[in-house]
C-alpha positions in Angstrom: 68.6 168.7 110.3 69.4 172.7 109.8 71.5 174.0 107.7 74.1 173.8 110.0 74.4 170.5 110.0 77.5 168.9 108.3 76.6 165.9 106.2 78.7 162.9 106.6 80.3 161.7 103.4 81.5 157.8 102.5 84.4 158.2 103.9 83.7 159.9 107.5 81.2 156.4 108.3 84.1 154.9 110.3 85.0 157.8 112.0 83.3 158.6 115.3 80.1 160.5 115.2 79.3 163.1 117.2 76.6 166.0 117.9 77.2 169.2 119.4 74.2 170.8 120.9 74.7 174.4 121.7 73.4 177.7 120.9 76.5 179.6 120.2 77.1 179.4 116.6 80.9 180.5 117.0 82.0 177.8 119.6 80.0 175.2 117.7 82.1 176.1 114.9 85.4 176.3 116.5 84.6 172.9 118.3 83.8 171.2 115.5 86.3 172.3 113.6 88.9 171.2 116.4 87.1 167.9 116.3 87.1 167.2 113.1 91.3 168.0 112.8 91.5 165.2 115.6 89.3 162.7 112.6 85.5 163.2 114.0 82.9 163.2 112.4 81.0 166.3 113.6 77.1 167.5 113.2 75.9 170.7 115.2 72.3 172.3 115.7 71.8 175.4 117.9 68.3 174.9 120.2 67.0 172.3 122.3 64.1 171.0 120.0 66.2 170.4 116.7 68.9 168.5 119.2 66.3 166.1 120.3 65.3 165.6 116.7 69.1 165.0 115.4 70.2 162.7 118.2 66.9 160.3 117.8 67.4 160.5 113.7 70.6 158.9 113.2 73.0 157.2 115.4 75.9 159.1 117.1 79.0 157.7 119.8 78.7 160.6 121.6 76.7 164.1 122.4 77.8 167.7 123.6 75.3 169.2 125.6 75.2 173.0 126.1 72.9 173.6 129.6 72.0 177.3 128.5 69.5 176.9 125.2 66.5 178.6 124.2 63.4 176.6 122.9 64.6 173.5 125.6 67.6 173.9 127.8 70.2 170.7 128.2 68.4 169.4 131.2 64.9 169.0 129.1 67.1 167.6 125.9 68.6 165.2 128.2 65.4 164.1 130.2 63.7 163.2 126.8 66.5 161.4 125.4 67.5 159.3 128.3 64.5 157.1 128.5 65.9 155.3 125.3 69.1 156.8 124.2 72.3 155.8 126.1 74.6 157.1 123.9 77.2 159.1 126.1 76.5 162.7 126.5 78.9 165.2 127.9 77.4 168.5 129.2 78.5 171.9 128.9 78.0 174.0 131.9 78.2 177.8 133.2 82.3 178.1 135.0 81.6 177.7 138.3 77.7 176.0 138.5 78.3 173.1 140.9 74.5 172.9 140.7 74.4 172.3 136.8 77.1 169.6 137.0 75.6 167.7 140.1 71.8 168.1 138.0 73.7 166.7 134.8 75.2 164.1 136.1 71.9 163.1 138.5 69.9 162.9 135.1 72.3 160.7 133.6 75.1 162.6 131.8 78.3 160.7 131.6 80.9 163.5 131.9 81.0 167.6 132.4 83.4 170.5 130.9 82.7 174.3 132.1 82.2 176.7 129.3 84.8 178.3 127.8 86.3 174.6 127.5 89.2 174.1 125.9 88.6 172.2 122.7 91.7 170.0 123.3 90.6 169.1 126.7 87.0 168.3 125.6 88.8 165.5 122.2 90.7 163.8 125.3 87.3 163.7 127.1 85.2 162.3 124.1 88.1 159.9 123.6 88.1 158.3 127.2 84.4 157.7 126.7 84.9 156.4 123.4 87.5 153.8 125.2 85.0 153.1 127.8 82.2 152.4 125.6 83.8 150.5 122.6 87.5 149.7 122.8 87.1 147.4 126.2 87.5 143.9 125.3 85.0 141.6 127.3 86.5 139.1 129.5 83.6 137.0 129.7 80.6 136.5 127.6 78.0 136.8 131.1 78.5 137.5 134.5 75.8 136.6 136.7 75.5 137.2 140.0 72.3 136.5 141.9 69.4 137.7 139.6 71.9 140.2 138.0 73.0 139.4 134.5 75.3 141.6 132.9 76.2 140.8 129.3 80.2 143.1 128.0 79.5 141.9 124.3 76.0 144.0 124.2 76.9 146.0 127.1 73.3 145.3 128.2 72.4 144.3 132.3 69.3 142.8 133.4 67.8 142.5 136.7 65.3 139.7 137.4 65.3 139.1 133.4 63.9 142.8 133.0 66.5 145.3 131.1 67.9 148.2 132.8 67.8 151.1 130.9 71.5 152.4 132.4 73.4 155.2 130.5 77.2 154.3 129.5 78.5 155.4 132.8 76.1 153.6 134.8 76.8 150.4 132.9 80.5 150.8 133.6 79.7 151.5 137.1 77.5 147.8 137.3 80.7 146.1 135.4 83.4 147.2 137.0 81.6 146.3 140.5 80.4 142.8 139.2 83.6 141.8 138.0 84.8 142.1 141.7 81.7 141.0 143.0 82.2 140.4 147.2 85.1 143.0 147.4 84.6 146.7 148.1 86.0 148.9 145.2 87.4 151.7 145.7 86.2 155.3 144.4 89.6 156.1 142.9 89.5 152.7 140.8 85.6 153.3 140.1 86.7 156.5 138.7 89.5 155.4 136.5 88.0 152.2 135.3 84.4 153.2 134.8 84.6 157.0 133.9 88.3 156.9 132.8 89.4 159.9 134.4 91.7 160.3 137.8 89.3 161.0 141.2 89.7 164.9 141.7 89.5 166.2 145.7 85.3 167.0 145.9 84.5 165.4 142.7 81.2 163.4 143.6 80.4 162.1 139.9 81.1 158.4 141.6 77.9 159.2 144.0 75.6 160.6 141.5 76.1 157.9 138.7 75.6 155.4 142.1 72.4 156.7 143.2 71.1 156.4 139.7 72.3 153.1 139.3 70.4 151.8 142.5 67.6 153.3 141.7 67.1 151.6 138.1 68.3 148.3 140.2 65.7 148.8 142.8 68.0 148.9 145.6 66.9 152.1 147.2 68.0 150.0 150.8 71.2 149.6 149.7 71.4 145.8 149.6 72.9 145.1 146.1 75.3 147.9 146.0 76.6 148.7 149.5 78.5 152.0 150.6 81.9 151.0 152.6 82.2 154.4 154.2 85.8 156.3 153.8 86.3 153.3 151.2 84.3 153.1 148.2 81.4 150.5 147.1 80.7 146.5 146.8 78.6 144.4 144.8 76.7 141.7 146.8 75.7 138.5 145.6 71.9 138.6 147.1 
């Protein structure tokens, strides 16, 4: 922990935690200060390395990722956290870097916002994952189809009894599909329900958090999840 860090006190443990990961000292600041007016609880460290160290030390509901860092850029922090760390993380990227956002999002990032980003614009963000990831009631304690199991108490899904290891978004993703398992869904309800934000014209977050999703489902042929072209995706019951 550096000596940026602020330390929670008794009363900020039922507020949401989150970590800001991000070189500039100012904006960390200003952010954090913006987050914690809107009743976050806010920690902040300024490379790479000491990010990785903070988000595997104590638990958080969500991470802002800067991509530009020295010691280990955004990608890196993200690639080592990933493998067993889900907890959202919502990347910070150059104004204008398609490339960063389509990376981010490929590696398992659950949401973007170009820098400068507007700190009120970035609390509405944190709060739509928040709903996403804690707020949704389960309908049902299992829903099983074929040899997937997906369980909405745990938010865990398994795949021929083994775990997937699926970030928040991807979870959504499996949910959303299963409960509607048979019927194509459409990108426009993928993106409201699972990602909690309105489809944008170009906007391709639906595709990326997809292809990850088959690939930790095996289904690299497209037999579980199938594309309905100019429509969106369904769930089969193979």
């Amino acid at each position: 922990m550096t000596e940026d860090t602020t330390i929670n006190t008794k009363e900020n443990d039922q507020k949401s935690k989150v970590l800001i990961i991000d070189d500039d000292v100012e904006l960390c600041g200003m952010l954090a200060e913006y987050l914690e007016s809107e009743e976050f609880s806010v920690d902040k460290v300024h490379d790479g390395v000491a990010g990785v160290t903070q988000a595997q030390a104590k638990k958080y509901d969500a991470i802002v990722l800067d991509v530009m860092m020295p010691k280990m850029d955004g990608f890196s922090v993200l690639r080592e956290l990933r493998p067993t760390n889900v907890t959202p993380v919502i990347m910070l990227t150059a104004k204008g870097e398609d490339i960063d956002r389509i990376v981010g999002l490929e590696m398992g990032a659950d949401d973007y916002l170009p820098k400068p980003c507007n700190p009120r614009e970035l609390v509405a963000r944190i709060k739509a994952v928040l709903r996403r990831t804690q707020l949704a009631p389960p309908i049902q304690d299992e829903i099983k189809t074929g040899e997937l199991v997906i369980m909405p108490k745990s938010r865990k899904a398994f795949n021929a009894d083994t775990e997937l290891p699926l970030t928040s978004s991807e979870y959504n993703l499996l949910e959303v599909l299963a409960r509607q398992v048979g019927q194509v869904v459409d990108k426009e309800t993928l993106s409201e329900q699972a990602l909690g934000k309105k489809l944008t014209a170009y906007d391709r977050s639906i595709d990326m958090h997809m292809s990850k999703l088959r690939q930790k489902l095996g289904d690299d042929d497209q037999q579980l999840i199938q594309t309905v072209r100019g429509m969106g995706y369904q769930l089969t019951s193979k």
